[in-house]
N, C-alpha and C positions, 0 to 999 in steps of 0.2 A: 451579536448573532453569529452563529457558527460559519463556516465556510467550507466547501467542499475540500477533503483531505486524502492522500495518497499513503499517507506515510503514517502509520498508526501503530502506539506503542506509551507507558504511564497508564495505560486503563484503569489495570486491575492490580498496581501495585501495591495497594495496601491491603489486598485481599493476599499478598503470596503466604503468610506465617499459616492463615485458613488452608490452603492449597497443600502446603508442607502437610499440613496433618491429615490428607486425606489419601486414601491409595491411591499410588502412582509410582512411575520406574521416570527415574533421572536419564533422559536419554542425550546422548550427543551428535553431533552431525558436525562433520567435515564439509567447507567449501565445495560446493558444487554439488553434495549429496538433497537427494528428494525427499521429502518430508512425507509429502503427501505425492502416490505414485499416478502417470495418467490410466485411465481405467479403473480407479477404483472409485469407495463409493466414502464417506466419511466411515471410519476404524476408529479412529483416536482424535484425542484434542487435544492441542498442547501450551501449554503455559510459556512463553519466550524467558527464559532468565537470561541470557546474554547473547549478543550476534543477531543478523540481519536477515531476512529472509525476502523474495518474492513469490506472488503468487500471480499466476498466467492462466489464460484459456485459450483451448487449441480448436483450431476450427480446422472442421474433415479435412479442406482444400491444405492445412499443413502452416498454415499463418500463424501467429504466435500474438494475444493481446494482452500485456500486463496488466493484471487487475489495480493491484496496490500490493503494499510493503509492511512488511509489521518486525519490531523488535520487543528492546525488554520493555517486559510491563503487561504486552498484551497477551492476549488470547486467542485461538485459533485452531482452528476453522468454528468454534461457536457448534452449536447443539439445534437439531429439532427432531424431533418425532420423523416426519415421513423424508424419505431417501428420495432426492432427485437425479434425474439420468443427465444430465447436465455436469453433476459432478464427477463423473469419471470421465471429462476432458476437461478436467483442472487439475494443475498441478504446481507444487510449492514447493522452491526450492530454496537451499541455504548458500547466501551472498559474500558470509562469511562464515568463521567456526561459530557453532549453534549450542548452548546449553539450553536444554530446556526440562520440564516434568509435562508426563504425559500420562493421559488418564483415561481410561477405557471411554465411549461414547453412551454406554450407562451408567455410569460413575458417574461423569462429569452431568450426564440429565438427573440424576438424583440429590447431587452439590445444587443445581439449578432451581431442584423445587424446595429444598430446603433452607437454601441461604436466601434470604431480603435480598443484601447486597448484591449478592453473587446475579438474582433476580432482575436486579434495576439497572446493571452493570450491563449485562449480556443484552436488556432490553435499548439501550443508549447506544452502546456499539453498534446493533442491526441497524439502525437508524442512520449511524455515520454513513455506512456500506448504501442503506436506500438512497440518500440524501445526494451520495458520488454518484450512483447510476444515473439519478433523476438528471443529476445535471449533466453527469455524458450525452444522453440520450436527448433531454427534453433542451438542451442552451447547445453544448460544446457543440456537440455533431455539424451544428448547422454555422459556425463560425468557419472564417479563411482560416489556410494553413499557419499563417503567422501569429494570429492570435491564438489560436488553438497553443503555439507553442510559446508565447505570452502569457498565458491562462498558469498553464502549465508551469511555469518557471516558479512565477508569483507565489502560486496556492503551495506548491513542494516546499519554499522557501518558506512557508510560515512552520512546516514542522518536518526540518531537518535531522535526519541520522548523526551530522556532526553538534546540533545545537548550534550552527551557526546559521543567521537568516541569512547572509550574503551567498553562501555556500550551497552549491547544486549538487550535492553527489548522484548524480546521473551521466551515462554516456548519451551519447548522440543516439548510438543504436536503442538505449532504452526510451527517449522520447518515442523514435519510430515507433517503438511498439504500444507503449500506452496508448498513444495518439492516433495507432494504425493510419499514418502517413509514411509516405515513403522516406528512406534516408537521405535521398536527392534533394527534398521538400525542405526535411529539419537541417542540413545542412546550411542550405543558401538561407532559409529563416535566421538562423543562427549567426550568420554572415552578415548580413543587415544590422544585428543587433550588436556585432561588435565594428561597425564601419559606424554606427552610431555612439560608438564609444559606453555602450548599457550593459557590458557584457565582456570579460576575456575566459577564452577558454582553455582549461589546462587540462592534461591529460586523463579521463572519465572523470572530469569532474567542472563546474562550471561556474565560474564570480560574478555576484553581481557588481556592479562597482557605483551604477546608477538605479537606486532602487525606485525615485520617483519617474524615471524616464519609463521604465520598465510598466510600472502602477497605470501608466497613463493611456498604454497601447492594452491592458486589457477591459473583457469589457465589464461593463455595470454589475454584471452575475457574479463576477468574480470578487472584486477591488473589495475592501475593508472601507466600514462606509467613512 
């Protein structure tokens, strides 16, 4: 059974040689540039060929909640029909240097109605994205800060940026934001976990060193059965 995931990317790999042959401008992006700007509304979709991205939502009051993370392989922002107002206080930015191909927003729903794959592909991924809200909303929300940031290590760790499962590539500051707790919270949580010996932490980035100690503080919702 799947598990909720953060880190999303391999989707649509074997769909790229398809992708190549349909209209699209190879675009790139430098560290720190915006993919997707706040205020607008979905323009383009873009195929990730190489480099890291996150995507966030801003709330009026000025708070900052990371959604999830997407590299090579995936897709994004994905296609539908009606424009929501919602998304123009989302915005995606590149965590590193970004190759990608990028395809008009009726392009890419014309690839959509045409391709199976393309079809069953885009319909899997929504799913992913429902499956993460469901459990933000309907499990995380209501967990202490510590599991919450338990929760969180675990599920990151099964699909890591580096391809290593020990390996957190997150800061401190990006739990806060996921998790919308305070940095004060994720710190001392984080603190526990290395006075437990479950955890060293090195500079934005985070080792497991005890992956059963770690398995065992989160909860049922989460753990691989």
């Amino acid at each position: 059974m799947l598990l909720p995931r953060y880190y999303f990317s391999d989707i649509y790999t074997d769909l790229y040689d398809y992708f190549l042959s349909q209209p699209h401008t190879n675009c790139s992006f430098k560290k720190g540039d915006m993919l997707w700007n706040m205020g607008e509304t979905i323009k383009y979709v873009y195929y990730i060929k190489s480099g890291i991205t996150k995507t966030f939502i801003e709330h009026e009051d000025g708070y900052q909640k990371i959604l999830f993370f997407h590299s090579t392989g995936s897709v994004f922002p994905g296609h539908q029909n009606s424009t929501f107002k919602i998304e123009a206080s989302i915005g995606t930015q590149a965590l590193s240097d970004v190759e990608t191909l990028r395809f008009t927003r009726e392009d890419f729903y014309r690839m959509y109605l045409e391709n199976h794959s393309l079809n069953a592909l885009c319909f899997e991924n929504y799913s992913m994205y429902v499956n993460l809200l469901l459990y933000e909303s309907a499990h995380q929300e209501y967990n202490n800060s510590f599991i919450k940031v338990c929760n969180l290590l675990y599920l990151f760790s099964l699909h890591s940026p580096s391809n290593t499962p020990y390996r957190i590539d997150l800061t401190q500051k990006d739990l806060s934001d996921i998790l919308t707790i305070s940095l004060v919270n994720v710190t001392n949580n984080l603190a526990r976990l290395r006075n437990e010996n479950i955890i060293v932490s090195h500079r934005k980035w985070i080792e497991i060193i005890d992956y059963p100690a770690l398995a065992a503080y989160c909860s049922n919702e989460t753990r691989q059965s």
